[in-house]
N, C-alpha and C positions, 0 to 999 in steps of 0.2 A: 679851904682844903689844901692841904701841905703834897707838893708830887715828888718834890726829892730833895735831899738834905745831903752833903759832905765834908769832913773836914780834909784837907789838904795844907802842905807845909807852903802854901801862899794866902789861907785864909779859909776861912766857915763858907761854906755857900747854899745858901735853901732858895728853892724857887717854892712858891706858891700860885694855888690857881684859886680863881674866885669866880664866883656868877655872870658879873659882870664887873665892865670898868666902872663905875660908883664903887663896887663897893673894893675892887683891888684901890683906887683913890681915896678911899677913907681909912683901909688899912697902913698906905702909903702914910697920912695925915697924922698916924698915931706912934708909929715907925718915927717918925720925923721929932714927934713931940720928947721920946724916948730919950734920942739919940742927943738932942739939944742938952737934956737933961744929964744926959752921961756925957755931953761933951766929947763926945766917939760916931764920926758918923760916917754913916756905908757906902757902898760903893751900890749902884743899883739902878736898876731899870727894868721900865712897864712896857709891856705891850700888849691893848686891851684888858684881859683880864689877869694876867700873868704879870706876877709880880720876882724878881731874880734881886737876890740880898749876897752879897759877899761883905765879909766883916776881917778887916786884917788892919793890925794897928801900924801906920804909916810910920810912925815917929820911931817903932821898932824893928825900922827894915823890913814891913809889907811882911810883918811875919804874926803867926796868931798867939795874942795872949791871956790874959786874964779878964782882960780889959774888953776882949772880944764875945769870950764865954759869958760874962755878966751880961751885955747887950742880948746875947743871942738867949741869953736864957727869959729876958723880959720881953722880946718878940715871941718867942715861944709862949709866954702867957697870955698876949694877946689873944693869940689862935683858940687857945683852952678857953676863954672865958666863955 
């Protein structure tokens, strides 16, 4: 379950909340797999079940780009499946 999402001119940021921690930890697990895979990875942190994503590309001066929207768009699918 998705509680809040924004973009801002320092990066994407979505928090999500889960059941519990297993399953924000498996989300976390998949997030990670992603990110390896896009060679982009987030800034972010857990607390129990709550999971907090900020996505900004560092190499572009911690500013958002294309590069961030493609990420954010394949965690976004996670959620939907």
């Amino acid at each position: 379950m998705t509680i809040g999402r924004g973009e801002r001119k320092d990066g994407l940021h979505r928090r999500f909340e889960f059941k519990n921690f297993a399953e924000a930890w498996e989300f976390m697990n998949k997030v990670a797999v992603l990110a390896e895979a896009q060679d982009h990875h987030p800034d972010w942190s857990n607390s129990y079940n709550v999971v907090d994503i900020t996505l900004c590309s560092h190499d572009g001066g911690r500013t958002v780009t294309a590069r961030d929207h493609r990420l954010a768009t394949a965690i976004n699918e996670l959620i939907t499946r």
